[in-house]
C-alpha positions as CSV (number, residue, x, y, z in Angstrom):
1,X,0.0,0.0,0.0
2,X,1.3,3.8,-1.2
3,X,2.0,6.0,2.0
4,X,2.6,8.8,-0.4
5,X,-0.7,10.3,0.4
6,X,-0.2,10.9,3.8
7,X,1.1,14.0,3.8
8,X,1.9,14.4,7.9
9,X,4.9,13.4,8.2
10,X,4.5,11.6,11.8
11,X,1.3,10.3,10.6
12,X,2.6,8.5,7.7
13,X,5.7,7.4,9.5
14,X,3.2,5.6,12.5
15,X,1.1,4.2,9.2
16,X,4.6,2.8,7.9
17,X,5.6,1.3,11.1
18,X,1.4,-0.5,11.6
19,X,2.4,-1.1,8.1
20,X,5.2,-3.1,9.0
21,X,4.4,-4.2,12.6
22,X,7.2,-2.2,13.6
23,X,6.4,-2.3,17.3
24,X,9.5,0.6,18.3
25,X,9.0,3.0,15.7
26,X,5.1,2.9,16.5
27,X,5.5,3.2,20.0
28,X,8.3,5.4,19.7
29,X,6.0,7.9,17.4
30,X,2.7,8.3,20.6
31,X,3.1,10.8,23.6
32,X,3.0,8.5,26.9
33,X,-0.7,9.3,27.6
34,X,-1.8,8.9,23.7
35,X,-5.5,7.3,24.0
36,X,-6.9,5.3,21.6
37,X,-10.3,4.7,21.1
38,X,-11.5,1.5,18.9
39,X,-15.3,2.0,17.2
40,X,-15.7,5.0,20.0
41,X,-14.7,2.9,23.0
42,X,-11.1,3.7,24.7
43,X,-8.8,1.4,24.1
44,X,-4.9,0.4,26.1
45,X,-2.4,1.9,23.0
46,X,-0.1,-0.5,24.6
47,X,-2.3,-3.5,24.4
48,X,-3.1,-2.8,20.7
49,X,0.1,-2.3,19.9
50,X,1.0,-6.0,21.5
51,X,-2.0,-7.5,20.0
52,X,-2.4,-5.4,16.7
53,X,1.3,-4.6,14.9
54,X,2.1,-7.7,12.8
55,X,-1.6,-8.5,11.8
56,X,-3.3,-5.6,11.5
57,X,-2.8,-3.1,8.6
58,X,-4.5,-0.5,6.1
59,X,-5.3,-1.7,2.7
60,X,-6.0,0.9,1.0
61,X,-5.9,4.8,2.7
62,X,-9.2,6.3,0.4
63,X,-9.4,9.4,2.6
64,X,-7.2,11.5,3.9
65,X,-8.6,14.9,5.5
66,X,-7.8,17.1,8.8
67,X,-4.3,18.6,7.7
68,X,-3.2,15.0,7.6
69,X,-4.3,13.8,10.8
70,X,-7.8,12.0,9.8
71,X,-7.4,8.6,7.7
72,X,-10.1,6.9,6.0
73,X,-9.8,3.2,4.2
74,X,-9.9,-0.7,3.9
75,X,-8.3,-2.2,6.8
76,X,-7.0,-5.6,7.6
77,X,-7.1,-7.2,10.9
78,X,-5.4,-11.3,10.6
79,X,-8.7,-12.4,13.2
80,X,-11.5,-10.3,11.5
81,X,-10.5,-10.3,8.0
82,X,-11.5,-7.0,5.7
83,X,-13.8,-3.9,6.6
84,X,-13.9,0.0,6.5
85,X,-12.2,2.3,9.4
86,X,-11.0,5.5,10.4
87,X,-8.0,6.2,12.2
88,X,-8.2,9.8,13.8
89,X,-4.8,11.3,15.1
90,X,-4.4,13.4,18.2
91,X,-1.6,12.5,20.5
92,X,1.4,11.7,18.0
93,X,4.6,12.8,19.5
94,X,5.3,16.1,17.6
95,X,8.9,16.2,18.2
């Protein structure tokens, strides 16, 4: 899957690392109180991060909107198989 248009820098760089199931470059990427929030309900960063990286991914990015920082496509997940998601950004580290 192109990453070319992300056009946040971070953003792309923590898509690259789910991407890859780069655990330390994803982790490495979130501020130490990020929150994440799965279909609206908060979810441990660091438990998706064990659970998720390796067999979970974007297939396609079809919408990209929010200065970079809102992602719309096809996802993957290994136990789930194929659907739609958003991924919202908010707590990236900004360096």
């Amino acid at each position: 899957m192109k990453t070319d248009v992300l056009t946040n820098p971070i953003v792309r760089a923590a898509i690259e690392a789910l991407q890859n199931g780069n655990r330390k470059t994803w982790s490495a990427l979130f501020e130490p109180d990020a929150e994440l929030y799965d279909d609206g309900s908060p979810r441990s960063l660091k438990e998706f991060t064990r659970d998720a990286l390796g067999h979970e991914r974007f297939t396609s990015i079809d919408r990209v909107e929010n200065n970079g920082l809102d992602l719309a496509g096809a996802f993957h997940s290994d136990p789930m198989g194929r659907f739609s998601d958003i991924l919202q950004v908010s707590a990236l580290a900004w360096g």
